[in-house]
C-alpha positions in Angstrom: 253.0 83.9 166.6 249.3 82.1 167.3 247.9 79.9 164.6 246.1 82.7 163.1 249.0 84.9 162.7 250.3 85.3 158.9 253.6 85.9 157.7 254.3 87.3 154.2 257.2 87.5 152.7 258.9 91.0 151.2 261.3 91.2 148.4 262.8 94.7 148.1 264.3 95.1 144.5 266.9 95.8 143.1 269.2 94.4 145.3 266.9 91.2 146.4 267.1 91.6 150.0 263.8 89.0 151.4 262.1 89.6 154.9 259.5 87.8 156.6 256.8 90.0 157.0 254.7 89.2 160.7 250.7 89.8 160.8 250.8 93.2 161.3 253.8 94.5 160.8 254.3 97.6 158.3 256.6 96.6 155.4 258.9 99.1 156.6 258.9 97.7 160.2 259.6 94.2 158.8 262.6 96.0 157.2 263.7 97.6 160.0 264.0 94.4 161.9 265.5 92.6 159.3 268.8 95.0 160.2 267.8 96.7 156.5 267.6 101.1 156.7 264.9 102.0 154.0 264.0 106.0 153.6 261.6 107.1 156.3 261.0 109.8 158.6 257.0 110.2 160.2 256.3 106.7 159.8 252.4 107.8 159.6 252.1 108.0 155.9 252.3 111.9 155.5 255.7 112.6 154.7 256.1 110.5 151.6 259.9 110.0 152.3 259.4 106.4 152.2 257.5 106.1 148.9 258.4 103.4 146.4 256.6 101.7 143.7 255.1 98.3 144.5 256.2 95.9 142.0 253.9 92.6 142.9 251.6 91.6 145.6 248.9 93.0 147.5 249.1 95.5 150.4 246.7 97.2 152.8 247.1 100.4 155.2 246.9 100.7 158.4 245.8 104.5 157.8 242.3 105.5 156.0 244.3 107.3 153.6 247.5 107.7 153.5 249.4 110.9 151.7 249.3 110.0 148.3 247.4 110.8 145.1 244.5 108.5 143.6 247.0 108.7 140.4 249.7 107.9 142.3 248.0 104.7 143.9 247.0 103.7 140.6 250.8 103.8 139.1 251.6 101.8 142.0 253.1 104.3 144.1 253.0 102.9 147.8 253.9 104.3 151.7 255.6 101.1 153.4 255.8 103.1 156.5 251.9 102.4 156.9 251.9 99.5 154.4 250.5 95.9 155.6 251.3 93.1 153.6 248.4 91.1 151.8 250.3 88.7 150.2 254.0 88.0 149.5 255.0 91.4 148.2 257.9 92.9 146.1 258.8 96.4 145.9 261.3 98.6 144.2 263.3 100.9 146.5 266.8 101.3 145.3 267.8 103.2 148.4 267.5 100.2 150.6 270.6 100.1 152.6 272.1 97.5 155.5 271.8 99.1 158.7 275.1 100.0 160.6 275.1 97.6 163.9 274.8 99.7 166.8 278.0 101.4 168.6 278.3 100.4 171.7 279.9 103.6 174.3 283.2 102.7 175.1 284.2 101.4 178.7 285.5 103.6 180.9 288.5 102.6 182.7 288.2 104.3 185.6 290.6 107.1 185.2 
């Protein structure tokens, strides 16, 4: 991380999970990384699988306009997939889960 680069942090409510959030990074990236599984599918900000309500903070997109409502960004409706964080931001997205740890193939013993 250079000099310049900003890191945010992310509180994702209600179970109070925190991630560092890197300059740049989406929210949902940052969760990703963090070994946390938050809803998602496009990751481009059409699908709306991933929205949740920000709670506090300030965020910016990565897209012109991502798919959701003026009303909806005015009740604080937000896309992490495309979401940059602004500030140290909390949001409220009950479906946040761990992530599994990967499974690794089983060895083959050569018979």
């Amino acid at each position: 991380m250079s000099d310049d680069a900003r890191a945010f942090a992310l509180i994702i409510e209600p179970a109070g999970h925190f991630v560092a959030v890197s300059d740049g990074a989406t929210l949902l990236e940052a969760a990703l990384r963090a070994g946390l599984s938050l809803p998602r599918s496009c990751r481009n900000g059409t699908c709306r699988a991933c929205m949740c309500r920000l709670v506090n903070g300030e965020i910016a997109y990565r897209v012109e306009w991502p798919g959701l409502t003026a009303e909806e960004k005015a009740e604080g409706w937000i896309l992490p997939c495309v979401a940059l964080a602004r500030s140290d931001v909390t949001i409220d997205q009950p479906e946040t889960r761990e992530a599994a740890p990967p499974v690794r193939p089983a060895r083959s013993r050569g018979f």
